[in-house]
N, C-alpha and C positions, 0 to 999 in steps of 0.2 A: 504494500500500500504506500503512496505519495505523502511523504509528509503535507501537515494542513496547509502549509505555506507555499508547498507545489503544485496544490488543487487548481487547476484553471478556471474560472466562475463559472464557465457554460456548465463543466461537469458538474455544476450544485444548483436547486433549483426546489422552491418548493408552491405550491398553489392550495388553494383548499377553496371548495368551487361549491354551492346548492345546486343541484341537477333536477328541473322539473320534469316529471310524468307529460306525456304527451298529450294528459286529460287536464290536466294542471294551469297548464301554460298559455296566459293570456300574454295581448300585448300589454305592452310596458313592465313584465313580467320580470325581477329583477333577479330570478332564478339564471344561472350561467353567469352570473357576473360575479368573479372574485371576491370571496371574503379575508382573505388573507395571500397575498401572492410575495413571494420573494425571491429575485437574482441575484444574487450577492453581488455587490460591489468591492467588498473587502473582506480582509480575514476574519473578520467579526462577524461579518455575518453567514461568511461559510463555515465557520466553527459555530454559530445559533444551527445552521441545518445539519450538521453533523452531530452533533451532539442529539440532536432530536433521535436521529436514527441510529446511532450507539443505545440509546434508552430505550427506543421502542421499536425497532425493526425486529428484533428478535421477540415480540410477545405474538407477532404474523409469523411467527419462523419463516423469515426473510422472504415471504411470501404475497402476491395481493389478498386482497381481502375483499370477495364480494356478500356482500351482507345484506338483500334486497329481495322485494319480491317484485313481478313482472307489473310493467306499468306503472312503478313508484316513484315514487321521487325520494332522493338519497342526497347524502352528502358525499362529494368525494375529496380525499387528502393525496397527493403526488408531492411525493419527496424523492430528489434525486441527488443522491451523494456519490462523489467519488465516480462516477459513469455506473452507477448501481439505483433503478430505481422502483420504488415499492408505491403500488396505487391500489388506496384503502376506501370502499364504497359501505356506506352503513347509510340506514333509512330509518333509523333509531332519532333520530333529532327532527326528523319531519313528522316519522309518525303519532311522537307522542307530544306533539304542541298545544294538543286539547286537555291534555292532562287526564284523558280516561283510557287511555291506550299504554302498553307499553310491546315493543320489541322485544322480542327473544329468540334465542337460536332454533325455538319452530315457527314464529311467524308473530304475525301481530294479534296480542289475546286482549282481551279489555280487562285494566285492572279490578274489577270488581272488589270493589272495598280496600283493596291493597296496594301498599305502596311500591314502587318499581323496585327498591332493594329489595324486597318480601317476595313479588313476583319473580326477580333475579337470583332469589340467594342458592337454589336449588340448582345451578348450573355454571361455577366458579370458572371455567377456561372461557365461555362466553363472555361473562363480566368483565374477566381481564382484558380483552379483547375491548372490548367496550370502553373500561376505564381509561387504555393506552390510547384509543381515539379520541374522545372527549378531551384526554392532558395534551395532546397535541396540538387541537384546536386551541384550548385555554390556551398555552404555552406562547402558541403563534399571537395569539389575539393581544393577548398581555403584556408579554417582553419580547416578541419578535419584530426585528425591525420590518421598513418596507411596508406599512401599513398604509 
C-alpha cells in the first residue's frame, strides 16, 4: 500500500447520495443530489476518507452492500480509497421516516409498539451493519470536510 502522502486525490473519493424509487420521484425532486460528497484536495482530507474505510470497510467484509427492496428508495454511500472502492445501499433511512416502520435484514415490518432497537436486537450482524452506515453518514455530515 502507498503511503497516505502518495495517495493521488483521484484515487480517494467519497459521495453519499438519497436515491429515489421511480414511484417517488417528482420534479424538483431533491432525491440524486449529494448529501455529502468529497474529492480531497489535501492530505486531510484523504486521510478523513481513509480513515473512514480503515473503520468500516471491514464490518461489509470489504464488500458492497445492497440492503433494499425492488422499487425503493435507498441511501447510497461510495467511498473510494487507495483505487479500492466499497458502495453501500440501505433503505433503512427512507423507510423509516414515518417512525412506524422499521428495516431489517427480512424486509420492512411495522414496529408495532416497538422500538427499532427492540425490533433490531434479535439480529446483531445486521445492526452492525446498520450502525457502520448511519456512523459514516454522521461522520461525513459532522466533521467531514467538503460539505
Amino acid at each position: 500500500m502507498l503511503a497516505q502522502e502518495q495517495i493521488p486525490k483521484q484515487l480517494s473519493y467519497m459521495e453519499i447520495v438519497d436515491v429515489a424509487s421511480r414511484f417517488e420521484y417528482q420534479k424538483g425532486n431533491t432525491a440524486g443530489q449529494p448529501i455529502c460528497s468529497l474529492t480531497p484536495q489535501d492530505k486531510n482530507e484523504r486521510e478523513f476518507i481513509h480513515k473512514l474505510w480503515v473503520e468500516y470497510a471491514n464490518v461489509f467484509e470489504y464488500h458492497d452492500w445492497n440492503n433494499f427492496g425492488p422499487d425503493s428508495s435507498y441511501r447510497q454511500i461510495r467511498i473510494v480509497d487507495s483505487g479500492k472502492t466499497i458502495v453501500l445501499k440501505s433503505w433503512h433511512p427512507s423507510a423509516e421516516r414515518n417512525g412506524k416502520a422499521v428495516a431489517t435484514s427480512r424486509g420492512i415490518e411495522s414496529l408495532n409498539g416497538r422500538t427499532v432497537d427492540q425490533a433490531l436486537a434479535g439480529d446483531p450482524k445486521y445492526l452492525s451493519k446498520r450502525q457502520a452506515f448511519d456512523a459514516i453518514v454522521a461522520k461525513c455530515l459532522e466533521n467531514g470536510p467538503g460539505q
